[in-house]
N, C-alpha and C positions, 0 to 999 in steps of 0.2 A: 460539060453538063449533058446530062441523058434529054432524047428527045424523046417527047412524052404524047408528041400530037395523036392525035386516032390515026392517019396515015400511016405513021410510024409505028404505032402497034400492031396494027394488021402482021405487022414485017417481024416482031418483036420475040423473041426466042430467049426462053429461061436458062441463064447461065449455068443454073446447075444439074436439070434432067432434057434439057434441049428443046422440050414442047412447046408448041407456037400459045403466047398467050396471048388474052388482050386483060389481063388484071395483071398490072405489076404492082412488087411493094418495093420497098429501100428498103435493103441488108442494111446497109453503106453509102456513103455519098457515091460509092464507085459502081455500084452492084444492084441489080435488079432481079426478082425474083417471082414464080407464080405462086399462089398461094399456097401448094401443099408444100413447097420448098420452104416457103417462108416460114410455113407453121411447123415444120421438120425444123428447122434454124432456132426455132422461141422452144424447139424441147429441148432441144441442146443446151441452152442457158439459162431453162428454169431453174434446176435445183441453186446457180450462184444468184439468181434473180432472189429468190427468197433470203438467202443466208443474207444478203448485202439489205434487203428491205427489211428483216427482224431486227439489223443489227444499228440499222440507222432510222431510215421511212418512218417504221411504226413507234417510233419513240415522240417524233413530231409533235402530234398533240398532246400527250401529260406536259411537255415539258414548255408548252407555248401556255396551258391554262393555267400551272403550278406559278409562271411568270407573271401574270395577270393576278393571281390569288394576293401573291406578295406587293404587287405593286396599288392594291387596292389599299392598305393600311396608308399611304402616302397619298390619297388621290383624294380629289374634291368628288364631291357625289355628281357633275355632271362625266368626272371622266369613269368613278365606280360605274357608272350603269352600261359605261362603253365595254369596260373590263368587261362587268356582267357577261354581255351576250357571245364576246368574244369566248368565255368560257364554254356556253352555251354550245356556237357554234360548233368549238373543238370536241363535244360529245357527239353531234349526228355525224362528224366525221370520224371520229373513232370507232364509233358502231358502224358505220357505213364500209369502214377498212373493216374491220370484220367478219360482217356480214357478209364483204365480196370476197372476202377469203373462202367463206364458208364456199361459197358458190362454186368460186374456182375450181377449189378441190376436189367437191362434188361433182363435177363437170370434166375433173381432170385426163378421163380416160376419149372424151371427144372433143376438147380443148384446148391447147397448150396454157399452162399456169399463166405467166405472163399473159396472154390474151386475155386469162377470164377475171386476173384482177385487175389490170390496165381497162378494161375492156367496161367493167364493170359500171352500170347507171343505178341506185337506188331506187327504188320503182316502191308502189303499194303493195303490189305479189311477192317482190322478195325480201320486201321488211314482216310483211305478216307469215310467209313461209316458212322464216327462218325462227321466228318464237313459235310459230307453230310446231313447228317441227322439233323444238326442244320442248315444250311442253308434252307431246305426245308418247317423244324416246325416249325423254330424260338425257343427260350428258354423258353418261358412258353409253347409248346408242347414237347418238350425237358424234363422238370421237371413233364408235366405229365406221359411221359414213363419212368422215376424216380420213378413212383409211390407218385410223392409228389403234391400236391393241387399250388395253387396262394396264396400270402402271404393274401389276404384278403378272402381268403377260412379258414383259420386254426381255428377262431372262433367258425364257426359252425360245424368242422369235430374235434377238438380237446376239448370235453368238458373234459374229461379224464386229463388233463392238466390243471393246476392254471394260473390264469394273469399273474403273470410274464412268467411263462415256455411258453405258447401260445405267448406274446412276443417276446422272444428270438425267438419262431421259426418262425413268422413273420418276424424278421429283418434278420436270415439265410437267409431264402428263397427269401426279396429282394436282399441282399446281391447276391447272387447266378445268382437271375435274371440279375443284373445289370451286374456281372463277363461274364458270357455267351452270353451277347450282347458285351462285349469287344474282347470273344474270335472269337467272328463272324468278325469283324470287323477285322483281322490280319488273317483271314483267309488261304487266299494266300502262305503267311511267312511259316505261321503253318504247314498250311501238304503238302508243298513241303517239310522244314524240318523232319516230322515227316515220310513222305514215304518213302526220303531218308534215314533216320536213319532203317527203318525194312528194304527197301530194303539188305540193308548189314547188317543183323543178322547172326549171326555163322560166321561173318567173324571177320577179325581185321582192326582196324583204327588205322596210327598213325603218330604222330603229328609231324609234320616239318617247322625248320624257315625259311626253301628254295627251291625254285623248278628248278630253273636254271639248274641243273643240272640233271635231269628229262625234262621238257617243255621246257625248254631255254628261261624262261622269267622269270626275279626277282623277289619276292614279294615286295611288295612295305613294307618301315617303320611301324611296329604297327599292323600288317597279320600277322598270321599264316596259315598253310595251315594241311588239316586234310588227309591222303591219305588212299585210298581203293580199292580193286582189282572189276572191275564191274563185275556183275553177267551179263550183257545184253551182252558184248560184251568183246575181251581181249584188256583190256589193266589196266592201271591205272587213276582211276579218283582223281582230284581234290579239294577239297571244299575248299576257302578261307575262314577264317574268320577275321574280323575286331574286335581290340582289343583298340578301342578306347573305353574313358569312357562312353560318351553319349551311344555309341551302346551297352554294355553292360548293362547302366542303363534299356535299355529296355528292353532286355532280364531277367533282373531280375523282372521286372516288372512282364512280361511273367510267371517268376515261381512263383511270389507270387499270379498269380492271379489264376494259376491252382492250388497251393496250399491250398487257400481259398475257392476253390468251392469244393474237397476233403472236408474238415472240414465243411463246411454247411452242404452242402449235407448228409452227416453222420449223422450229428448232429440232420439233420432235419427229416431224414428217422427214426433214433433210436427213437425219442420224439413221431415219430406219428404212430407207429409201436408197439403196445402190444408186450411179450413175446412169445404167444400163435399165433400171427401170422408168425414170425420166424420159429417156431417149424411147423407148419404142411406146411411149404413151402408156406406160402402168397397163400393158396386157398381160405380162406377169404376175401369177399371181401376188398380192401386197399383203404385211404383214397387218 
């Protein structure tokens, strides 16, 4: 086991450019490293970082709410309203994966990828930034601070790529486009949900089938109510949620379309992205 006391860092030398540090990270159980080494190491294994999280990670939520959609036709309405929020939930994290996508990316060139999704806290500024920010550009200047082209760019920036693989990233990136004008379009919904949800980070949420006895007014049939202590002011607030199926449908809707633009996006970034521009932090110019 590495000795990690302050004593021992004073003494402590980076295995891989030999400078005396006193910030080590774990490579490895075996291995220790200063930070630029460490963040030179996460550029190294961004681009399989992404392929392995499109191809699995970002699946998580549709397929955790789609479970709960179906298991609501079987369920007594104390366990629907459980279903309910857990669908719920799986939306501010779908949006929140990517959102911190968006970040990362945008960040890419003084970040390594890995740091900036791993790294990633939901915040008020970067849930309102990022609808900001597509309201403003629209989604094909959206997928240019992506660093990714127009589906009908890929031809002449992607010769490196065969016909069919130019393909696929053609139909990502309409794909993408089309997603990103849906999530313009619900905007509203979105990040009042989504500011509310960072607004109450580090705090607790939790779920109740009644408020009577708090507000002194009843939820009505088929609500739940989600409760949290506010930051702005004392007391306790609120959120209803509606656990009908329709409203649900869209909310799933919701995760599958954030979950989709996750999987493009990656997909489209890794195909038009060399090794070599990973590794030295996208100084290169990107297509």
């Amino acid at each position: 086991m590495n000795d990690l006391s302050p004593a021992r860092l004073i003494d402590a030398l980076c295995p891989e450019c030999g400078r005396a540090i006193a910030d080590v990270r774990s490579f490895s159980h075996e291995e220790t490293g200063c930070v630029r080494c460490f963040d030179s190491y996460l550029r190294g294994v961004d681009a399989e970082f992404l392929d392995n999280y499109a191809r699995c990670g970002a699946r998580g939520r549709i397929v955790v709410a789609e479970a709960c959609v179906r298991a609501l036709v079987l369920s007594d309405v104390a366990d629907r309203k459980l279903l309910a929020m857990t669908v719920y939930e799986q939306f501010i994290a779908a949006a929140t994966d990517f959102i911190g996508l968006y970040h990362a990316l945008l960040n890419r060139r003084d970040v390594p990828i890995v740091r900036g999704v791993l790294g990633f806290r939901l915040d008020v500024p970067a849930a309102a930034a990022f609808f900001g920010d597509l309201a403003h550009g629209g989604a094909i200047e959206l997928l240019n601070r992506f660093g990714l082209p127009c589906p009908e760019q890929v031809d002449a920036l992607a010769r490196h790529l065969d016909r069919r693989e130019r393909k696929q990233v053609r139909e990502a990136l309409a794909e993408a486009l089309a997603d990103l004008e849906r999530v313009e379009s619900f905007r509203d919904v979105g990040e009042h949900a989504l500011v509310s949800a960072a607004e109450r980070l580090g705090g607790t949420t939790a779920l109740v089938d009644g408020t009577d006895w708090l507000s002194g007014t009843r939820l009505p049939a088929g609500q739940v109510a989600a409760l949290a202590l506010s930051r702005q002011y004392p007391g306790v607030e609120i959120n209803v949620l509606s656990t009908d199926e329709e409203t649900l449908g869209a909310v799933v809707d919701g995760i599958d379309i954030m979950t989709r633009l996750v999987r493009n996006v990656i997909f489209a970034f890794v195909s038009l992205h060399d090794p070599s521009q990973f590794h030295d932090g996208f100084r290169r110019t990107c297509p």
